[in-house]
C-alpha positions as CSV (number, residue, x, y, z in Angstrom):
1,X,117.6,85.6,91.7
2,X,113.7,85.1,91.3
3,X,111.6,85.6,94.4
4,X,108.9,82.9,95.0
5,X,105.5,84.1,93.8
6,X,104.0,83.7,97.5
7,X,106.5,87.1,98.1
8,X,105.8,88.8,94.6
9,X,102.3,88.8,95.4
10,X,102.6,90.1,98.7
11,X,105.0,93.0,98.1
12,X,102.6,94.3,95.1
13,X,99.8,93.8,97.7
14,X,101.9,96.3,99.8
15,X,102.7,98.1,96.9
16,X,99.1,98.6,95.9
17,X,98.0,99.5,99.8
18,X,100.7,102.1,99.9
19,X,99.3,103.5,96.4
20,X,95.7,103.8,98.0
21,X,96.9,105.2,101.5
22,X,98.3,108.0,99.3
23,X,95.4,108.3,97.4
24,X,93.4,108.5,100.4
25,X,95.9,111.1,102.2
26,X,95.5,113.2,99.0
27,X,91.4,113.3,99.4
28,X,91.9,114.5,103.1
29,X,94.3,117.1,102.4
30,X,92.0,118.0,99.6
31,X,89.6,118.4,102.6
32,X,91.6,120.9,104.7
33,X,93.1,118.0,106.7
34,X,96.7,117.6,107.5
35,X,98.8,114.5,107.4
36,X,99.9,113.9,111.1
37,X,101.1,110.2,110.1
38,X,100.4,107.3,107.3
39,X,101.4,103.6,109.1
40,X,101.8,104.4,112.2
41,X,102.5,101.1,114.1
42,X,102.4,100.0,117.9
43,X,103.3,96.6,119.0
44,X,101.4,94.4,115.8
45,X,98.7,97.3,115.0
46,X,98.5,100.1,112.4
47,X,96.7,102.6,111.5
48,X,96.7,103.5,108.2
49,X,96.2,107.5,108.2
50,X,95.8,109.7,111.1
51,X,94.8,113.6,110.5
52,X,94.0,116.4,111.7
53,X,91.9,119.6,111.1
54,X,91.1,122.2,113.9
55,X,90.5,120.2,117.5
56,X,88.8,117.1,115.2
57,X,91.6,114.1,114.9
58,X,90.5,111.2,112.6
59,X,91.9,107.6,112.5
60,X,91.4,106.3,108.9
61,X,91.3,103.0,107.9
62,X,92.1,102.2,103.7
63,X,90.8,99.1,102.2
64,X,90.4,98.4,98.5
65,X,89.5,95.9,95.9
66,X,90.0,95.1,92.6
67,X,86.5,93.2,92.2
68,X,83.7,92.6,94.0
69,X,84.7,89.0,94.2
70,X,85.4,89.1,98.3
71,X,82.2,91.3,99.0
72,X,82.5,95.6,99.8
73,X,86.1,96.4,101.1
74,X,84.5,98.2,104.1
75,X,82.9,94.8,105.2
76,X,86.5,93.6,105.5
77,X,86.6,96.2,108.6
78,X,85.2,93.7,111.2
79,X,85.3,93.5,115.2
80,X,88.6,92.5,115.2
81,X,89.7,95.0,113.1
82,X,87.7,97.6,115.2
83,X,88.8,96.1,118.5
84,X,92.8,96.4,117.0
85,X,92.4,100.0,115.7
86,X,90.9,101.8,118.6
87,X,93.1,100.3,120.5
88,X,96.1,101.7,118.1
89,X,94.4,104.8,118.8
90,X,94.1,104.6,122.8
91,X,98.3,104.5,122.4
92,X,98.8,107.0,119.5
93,X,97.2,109.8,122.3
94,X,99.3,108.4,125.2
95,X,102.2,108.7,123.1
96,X,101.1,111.8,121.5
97,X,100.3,113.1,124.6
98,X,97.4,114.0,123.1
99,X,93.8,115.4,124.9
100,X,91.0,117.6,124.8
101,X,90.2,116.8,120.7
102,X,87.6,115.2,118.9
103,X,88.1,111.8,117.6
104,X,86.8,110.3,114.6
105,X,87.2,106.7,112.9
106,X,86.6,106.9,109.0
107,X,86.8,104.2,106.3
108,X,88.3,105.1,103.0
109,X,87.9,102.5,100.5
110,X,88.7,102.0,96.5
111,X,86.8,99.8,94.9
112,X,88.0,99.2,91.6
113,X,89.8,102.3,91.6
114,X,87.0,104.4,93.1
115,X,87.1,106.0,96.3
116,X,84.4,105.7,98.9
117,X,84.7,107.6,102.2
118,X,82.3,106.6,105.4
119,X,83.0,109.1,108.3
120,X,82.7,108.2,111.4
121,X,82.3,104.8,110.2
122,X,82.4,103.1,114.0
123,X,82.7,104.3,117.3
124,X,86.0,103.2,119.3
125,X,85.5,100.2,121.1
């Protein structure tokens, strides 16, 4: 049974995001940084990678591109995007029950393979 191309495409999308959000985790561990979560979802939002070192928690963001075709990856994190992840965020500490830290919002990006990280890339919303 073939799958329609429309499907192929997006599950090496997925594929490929998934292969970057490692990528990504790596660098941060790399970093002194553990892994608290990678796609952690509420209602339709996710955040790609959330970690932690000492009393500093970061939200990260993970956006790549195989050309320059589409413009920077990062530039693909707009308002909405912004506006959806800190609100991700606002839950992931109510669930967490999570308080008295420093929060962070990074960008991690990979553009044509290379990685690009912009800390504190925007404040929450």
């Amino acid at each position: 049974m073939n799958m329609p191309s429309s499907n192929k495409n997006r599950k090496n999308k997925v594929s490929l995001g998934r292969h970057y959000e490692n990528k990504a985790a790596l660098f941060y561990e790399q970093k002194g940084f553990t892994i608290l979560e990678q796609n952690w979802r509420t209602a339709h939002k996710e955040i790609d990678l959330i970690v932690r070192k000492a009393n500093l928690l970061v939200f990260v963001e993970v956006k790549s591109s195989s050309s320059g075709k589409f413009g920077h990856p990062a530039e693909r994190v707009d308002g909405a995007k912004i506006k959806n992840l800190t609100a991700a965020a606002r839950q992931y500490l109510i669930d967490k029950k999570i308080e008295n830290c420093d929060l962070r919002f990074d960008v991690v990006t990979f553009s044509n393979g290379q990685l690009e990280h912009f800390p504190n890339a925007f404040e929450s919303e």
